[in-house]
matplotlib code that plots the C-alpha trace (Angstrom):
import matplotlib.pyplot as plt

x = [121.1, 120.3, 118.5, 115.0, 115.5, 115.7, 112.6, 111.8, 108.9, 108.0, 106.9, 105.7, 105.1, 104.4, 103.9, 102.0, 102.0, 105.5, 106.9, 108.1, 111.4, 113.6, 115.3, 118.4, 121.4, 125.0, 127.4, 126.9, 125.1, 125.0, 125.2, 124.9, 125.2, 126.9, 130.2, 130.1, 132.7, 132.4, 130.2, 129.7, 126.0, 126.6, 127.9, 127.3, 128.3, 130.5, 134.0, 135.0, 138.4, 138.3, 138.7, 140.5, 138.0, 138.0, 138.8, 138.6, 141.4, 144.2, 142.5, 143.9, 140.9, 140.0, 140.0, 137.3, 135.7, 135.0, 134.0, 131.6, 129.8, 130.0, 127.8, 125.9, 125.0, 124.3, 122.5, 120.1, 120.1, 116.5, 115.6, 118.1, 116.9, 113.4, 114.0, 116.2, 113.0, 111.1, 113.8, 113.5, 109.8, 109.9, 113.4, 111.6, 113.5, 116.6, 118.6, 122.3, 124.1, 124.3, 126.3, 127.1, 128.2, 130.1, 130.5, 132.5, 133.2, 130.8, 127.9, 125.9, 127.3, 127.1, 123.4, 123.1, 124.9, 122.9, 119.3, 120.0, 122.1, 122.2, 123.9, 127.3, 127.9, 130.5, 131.6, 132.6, 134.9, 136.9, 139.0, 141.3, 141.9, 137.8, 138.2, 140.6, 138.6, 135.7, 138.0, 139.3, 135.8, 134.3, 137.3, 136.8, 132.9, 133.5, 132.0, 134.8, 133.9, 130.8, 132.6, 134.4, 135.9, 136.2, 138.2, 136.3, 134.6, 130.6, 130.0, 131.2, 128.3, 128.4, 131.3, 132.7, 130.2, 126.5, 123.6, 123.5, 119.9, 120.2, 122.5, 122.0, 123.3, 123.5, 124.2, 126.3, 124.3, 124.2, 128.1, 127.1, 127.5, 125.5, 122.6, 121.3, 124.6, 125.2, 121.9, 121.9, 124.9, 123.5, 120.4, 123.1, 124.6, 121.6, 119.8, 116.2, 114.0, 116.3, 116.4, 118.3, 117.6, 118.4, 119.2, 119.7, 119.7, 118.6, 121.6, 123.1, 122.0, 120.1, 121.4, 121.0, 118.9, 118.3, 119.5, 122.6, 124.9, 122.4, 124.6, 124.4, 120.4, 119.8, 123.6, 122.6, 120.2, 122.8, 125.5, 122.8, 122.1, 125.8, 126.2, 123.2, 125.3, 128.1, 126.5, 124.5, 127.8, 129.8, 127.3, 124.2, 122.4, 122.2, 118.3, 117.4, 113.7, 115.5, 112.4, 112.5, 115.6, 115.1, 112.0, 113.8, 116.5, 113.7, 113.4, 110.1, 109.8, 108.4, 108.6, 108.9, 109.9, 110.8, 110.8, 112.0, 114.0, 114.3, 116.7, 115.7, 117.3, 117.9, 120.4, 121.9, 125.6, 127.5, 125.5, 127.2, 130.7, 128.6, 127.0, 130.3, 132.0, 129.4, 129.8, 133.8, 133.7, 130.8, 133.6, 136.4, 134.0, 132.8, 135.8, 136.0, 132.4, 130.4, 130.8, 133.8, 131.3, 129.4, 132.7, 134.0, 130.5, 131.1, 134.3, 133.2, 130.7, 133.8, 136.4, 136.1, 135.3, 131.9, 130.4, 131.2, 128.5, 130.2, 129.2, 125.5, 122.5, 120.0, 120.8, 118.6, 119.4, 117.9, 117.9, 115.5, 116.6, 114.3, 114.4, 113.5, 113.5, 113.3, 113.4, 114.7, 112.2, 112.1, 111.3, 114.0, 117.5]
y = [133.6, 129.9, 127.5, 127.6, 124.4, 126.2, 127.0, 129.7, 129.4, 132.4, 132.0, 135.2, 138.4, 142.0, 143.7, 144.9, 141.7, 141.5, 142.6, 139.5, 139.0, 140.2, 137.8, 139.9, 139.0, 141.2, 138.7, 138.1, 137.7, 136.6, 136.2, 136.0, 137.0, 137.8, 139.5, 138.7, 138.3, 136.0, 133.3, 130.3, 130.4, 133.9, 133.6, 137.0, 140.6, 142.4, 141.7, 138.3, 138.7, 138.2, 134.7, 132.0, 129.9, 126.2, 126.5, 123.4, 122.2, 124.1, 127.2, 130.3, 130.7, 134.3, 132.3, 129.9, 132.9, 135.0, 131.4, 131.2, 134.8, 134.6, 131.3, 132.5, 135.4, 133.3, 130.1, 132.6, 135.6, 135.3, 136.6, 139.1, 140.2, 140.4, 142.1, 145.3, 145.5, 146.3, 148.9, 150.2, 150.6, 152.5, 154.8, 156.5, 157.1, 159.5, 157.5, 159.1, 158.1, 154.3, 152.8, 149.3, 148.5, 145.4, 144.6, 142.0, 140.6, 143.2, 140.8, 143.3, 146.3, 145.1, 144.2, 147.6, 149.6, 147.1, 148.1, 152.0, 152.6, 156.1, 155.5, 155.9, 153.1, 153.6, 149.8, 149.6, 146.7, 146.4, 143.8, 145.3, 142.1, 142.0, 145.5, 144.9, 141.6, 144.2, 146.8, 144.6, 143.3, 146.7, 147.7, 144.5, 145.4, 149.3, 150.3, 151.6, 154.8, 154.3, 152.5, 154.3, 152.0, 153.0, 150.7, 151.2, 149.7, 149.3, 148.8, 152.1, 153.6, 155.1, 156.5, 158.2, 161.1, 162.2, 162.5, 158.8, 158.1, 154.6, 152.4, 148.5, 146.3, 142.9, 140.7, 143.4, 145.1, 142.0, 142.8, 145.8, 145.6, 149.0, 148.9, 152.2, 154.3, 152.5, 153.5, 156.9, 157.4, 155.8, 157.8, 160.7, 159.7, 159.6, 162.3, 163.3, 161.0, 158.3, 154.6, 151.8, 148.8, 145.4, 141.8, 139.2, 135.3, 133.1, 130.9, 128.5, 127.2, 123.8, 120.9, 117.3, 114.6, 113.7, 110.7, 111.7, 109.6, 106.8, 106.1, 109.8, 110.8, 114.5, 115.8, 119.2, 120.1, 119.6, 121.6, 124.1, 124.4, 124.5, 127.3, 128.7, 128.7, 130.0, 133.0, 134.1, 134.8, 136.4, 138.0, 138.5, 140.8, 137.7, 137.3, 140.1, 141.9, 145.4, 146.4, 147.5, 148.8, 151.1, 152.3, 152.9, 154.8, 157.5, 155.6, 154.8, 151.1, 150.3, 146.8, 144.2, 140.7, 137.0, 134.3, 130.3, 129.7, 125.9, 124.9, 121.4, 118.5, 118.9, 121.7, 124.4, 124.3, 125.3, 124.3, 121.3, 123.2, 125.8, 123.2, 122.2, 125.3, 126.0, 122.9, 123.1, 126.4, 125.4, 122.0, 124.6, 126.6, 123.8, 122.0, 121.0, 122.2, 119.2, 115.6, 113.9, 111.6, 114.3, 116.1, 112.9, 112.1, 116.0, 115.3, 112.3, 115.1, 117.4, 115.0, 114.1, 110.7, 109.2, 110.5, 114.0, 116.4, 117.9, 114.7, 113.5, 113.8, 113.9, 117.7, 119.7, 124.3, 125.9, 129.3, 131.6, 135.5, 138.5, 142.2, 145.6, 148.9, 152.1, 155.5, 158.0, 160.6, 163.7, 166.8, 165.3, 166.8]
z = [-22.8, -21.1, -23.3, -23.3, -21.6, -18.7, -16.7, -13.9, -11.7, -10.0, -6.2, -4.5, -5.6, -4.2, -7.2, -10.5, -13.2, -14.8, -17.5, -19.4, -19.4, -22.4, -25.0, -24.9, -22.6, -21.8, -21.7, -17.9, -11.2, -10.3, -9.4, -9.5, -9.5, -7.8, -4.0, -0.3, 1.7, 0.1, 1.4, -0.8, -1.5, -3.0, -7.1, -7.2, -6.2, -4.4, -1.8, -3.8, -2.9, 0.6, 1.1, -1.6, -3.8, -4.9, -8.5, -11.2, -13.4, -11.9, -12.2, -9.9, -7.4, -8.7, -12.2, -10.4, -8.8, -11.6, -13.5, -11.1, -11.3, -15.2, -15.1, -12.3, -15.0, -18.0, -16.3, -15.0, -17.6, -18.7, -15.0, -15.2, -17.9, -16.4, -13.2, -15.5, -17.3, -14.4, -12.9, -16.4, -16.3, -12.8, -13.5, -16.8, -20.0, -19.8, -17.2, -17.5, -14.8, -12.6, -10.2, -9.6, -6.3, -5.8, -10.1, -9.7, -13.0, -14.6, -15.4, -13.9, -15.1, -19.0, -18.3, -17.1, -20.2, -22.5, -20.7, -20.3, -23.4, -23.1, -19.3, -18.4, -15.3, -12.8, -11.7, -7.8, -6.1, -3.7, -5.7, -8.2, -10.0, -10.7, -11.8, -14.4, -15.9, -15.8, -17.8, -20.2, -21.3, -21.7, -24.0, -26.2, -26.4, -27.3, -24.2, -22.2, -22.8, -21.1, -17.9, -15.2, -12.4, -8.6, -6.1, -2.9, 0.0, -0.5, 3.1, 3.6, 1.1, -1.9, -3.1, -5.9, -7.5, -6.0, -7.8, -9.6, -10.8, -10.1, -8.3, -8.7, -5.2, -6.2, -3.4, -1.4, 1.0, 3.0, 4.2, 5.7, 9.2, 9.6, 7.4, 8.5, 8.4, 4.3, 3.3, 4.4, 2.4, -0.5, -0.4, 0.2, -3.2, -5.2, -6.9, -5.0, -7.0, -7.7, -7.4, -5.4, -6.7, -4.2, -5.3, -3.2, -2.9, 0.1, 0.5, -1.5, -4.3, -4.6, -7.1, -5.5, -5.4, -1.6, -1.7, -4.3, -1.9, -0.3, 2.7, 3.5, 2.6, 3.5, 2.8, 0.9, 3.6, 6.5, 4.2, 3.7, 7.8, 8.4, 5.6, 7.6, 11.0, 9.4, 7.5, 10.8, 13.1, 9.7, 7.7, 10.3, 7.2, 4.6, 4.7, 6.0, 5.4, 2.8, 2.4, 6.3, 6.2, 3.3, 4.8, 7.6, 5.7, 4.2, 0.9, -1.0, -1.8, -5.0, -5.9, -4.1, -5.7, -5.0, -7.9, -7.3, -10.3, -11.4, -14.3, -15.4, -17.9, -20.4, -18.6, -20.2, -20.8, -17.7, -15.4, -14.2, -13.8, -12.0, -9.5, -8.9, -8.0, -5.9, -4.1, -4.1, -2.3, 0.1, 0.7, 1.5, 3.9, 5.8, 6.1, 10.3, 10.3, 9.7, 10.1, 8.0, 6.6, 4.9, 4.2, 2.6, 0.6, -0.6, -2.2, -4.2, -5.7, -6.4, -6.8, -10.7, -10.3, -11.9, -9.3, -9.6, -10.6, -13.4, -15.2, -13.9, -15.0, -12.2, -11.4, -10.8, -10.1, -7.6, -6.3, -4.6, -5.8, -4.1, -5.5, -3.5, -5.5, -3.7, -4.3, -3.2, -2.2, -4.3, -1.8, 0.1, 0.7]

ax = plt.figure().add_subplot(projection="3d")
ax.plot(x, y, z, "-o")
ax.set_aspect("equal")
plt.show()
C-alpha cells in the first residue's frame, strides 16, 4: 500500500458518498493499472505486448512493462482499493465467479481474489508472457487454485465461460474498435443480473514542473497533445463517454465515478522509476513526432544524468482514473 504520504483528491462524482477506501492492498493497475495496445499514458490493462517498451537498466521491455503496471498498482492502491469496495457494495455477498479482461500482470486479478474471497477469477490476455508472470504469482501466494488463465483477444468480447457475475475491464475496452458488438458479448457472457465494472484513465500521467527544462517551458503539455494526436487516429475509444455505450448495449449504469489523484513529496517509493517509465515509453512513442528540441529536453529527463527524474525532487503524480459499473439487466436473456 503507498505511504500515507500520498494524497488523492477526488474531483467529480456521480454517485452515493463513498465508501472509504480499504487499508488492505493485493500486491498490485494500473494501472494501472493497467493494457492498451499499448499506448504510453496507459500503465495498466490489457494487449501490452503489442508494441516494445523502454525498459531501465538493461531490463527486457516486457521486464519494463510489467515494472510499470506493478507500480502503477501499488503507487495508486489506496484508490484501488476504494473503487473494489464500491463494486463490492453493489455485487452483494456470494460473488462466485469474475473475469478479468486484459490482467496483465494480475494486479488486478489479486485485488480481485483478495476483495471476493470466496471467488474463483479467470485472468484474460492476449500476452502469454503476462500470463505466466500472473501464474507464477498466484502459485507463490496459494491462490492458484482460485486462478484460471485464458489467452484470448478482449476486443473480441468475452470469452471463455458464460454466466460470470462480474467482469472487471481495466483500461481495455478502449481497444475495441466496435464498442457495441464487445459489449453485447460481454453482456452475452454475464449472468442476468450481473456486473461489468469499467476503469479507465485520461491519458498520460502528469509529473513535471512547467518549467522542468527552462529553455523548453510547457514540454509535458506538448508531449501530452502529441500523445493526444496519436491516441485519436490508433485508439479513437480512449476517452470516450462508457457510460453511453453501455446504455446503449442494454446494461444498467450504476455508478458513475471520476477522482484526480495527486501523490505529493514526500513520494512513495517507486514513484520516480514509475515517472520515468512512463516518460521513456512516451520518448519511444513520440520519437519523429514532435520537435527534436523537446525530444532532446525528454531524454535529459530519461537519460540518468542529474537531471533525470528518477532522482529529483520536485515531482509531482498525476492521473485522472473514471469508473462505470453496469449491470446487466436481470429479466433480460
Amino acid at each position: 500500500m503507498a505511504p500515507s504520504s500520498s494524497h488523492p483528491h477526488p474531483a467529480a462524482s456521480h454517485e452515493p458518498a463513498p465508501h472509504p477506501a480499504a487499508s488492505h492492498e493485493p500486491a498490485p493497475h494500473p494501472a494501472a493499472p493497467h493494457a492498451p495496445a499499448p499506448h504510453a499514458a496507459d500503465p495498466h490493462g490489457a494487449g501490452h505486448h503489442r508494441h516494445g517498451h523502454a525498459a531501465p537498466d538493461g531490463a527486457g521491455p516486457r521486464d519494463g512493462l510489467a515494472r510499470l503496471l506493478d507500480l502503477d498498482a501499488e503507487l495508486f492502491a489506496p484508490y484501488r482499493a476504494g473503487v473494489l469496495d464500491r463494486l463490492a457494495h453493489l455485487a452483494g455477498d456470494g460473488v462466485s465467479r469474475i473475469t478479468d479482461l486484459g490482467a496483465g500482470t494480475g494486479t488486478g486479478t489479486f485485488a480481485l481474489l483478495e476483495r471476493f474471497p470466496g471467488a474463483r477469477v479467470t485472468a484474460v490476455d492476449t500476452s502469454p508472457d503476462m500470463l505466466a508472470l500472473l501464474t507464477a504469482a498466484a502459485r507463490e501466494r496459494g491462490l492458484d487454485g482460485r486462478l484460471a488463465t485464458l489467452e484470448a483477444d478482449v476486443t473480441e468480447g468475452l470469452p471463455g465461460p458464460v454466466g460470470a457475475e462480474l467482469v472487471w475491464a481495466s483500461a481495455a475496452l478502449h481497444h475495441f474498435g466496435d464498442p457495441a458488438a464487445s459489449l453485447a458479448g460481454i453482456r452475452a457472457g454475464l449472468r442476468p443480473g450481473g456486473l461489468l465494472a469499467v476503469a479507465e484513465m485520461d491519458g498520460m500521467p502528469r509529473f513535471l514542473p512547467e518549467d522542468v527544462v527552462p529553455d523548453r517551458p510547457g514540454l509535458e503539455g506538448r508531449l501530452r497533445a502529441a500523445l493526444d494526436a496519436l491516441h485519436a487516429e490508433r485508439v479513437p475509444h480512449l476517452g470516450d463517454d462508457w457510460g453511453a455505450h453501455l446504455t446503449a448495449a442494454g446494461f444498467t449504469v450504476e455508478l458513475e465515478h471520476a477522482e484526480d489523484l495527486e501523490l505529493r513529496a514526500p513520494l512513495p517509493e517507486g514513484a520516480g522509476l514509475y515517472a520515468y517509465l512512463v516518460l521513456a515509453r512516451v520518448r519511444e512513442t513520440l520519437d519523429g513526432r514532435v520537435a527534436g528540441e523537446d525530444l532532446a529536453a525528454l531524454d535529459a529527463l530519461v537519460g540518468g544524468g542529474p537531471d533525470d527524474v528518477r532522482h529529483r525532487d520536485d515531482l509531482v503524480v498525476r492521473s485522472r482514473r473514471e469508473l462505470w459499473v453496469a449491470r446487466r439487466p436481470g429479466d433480460t436473456a
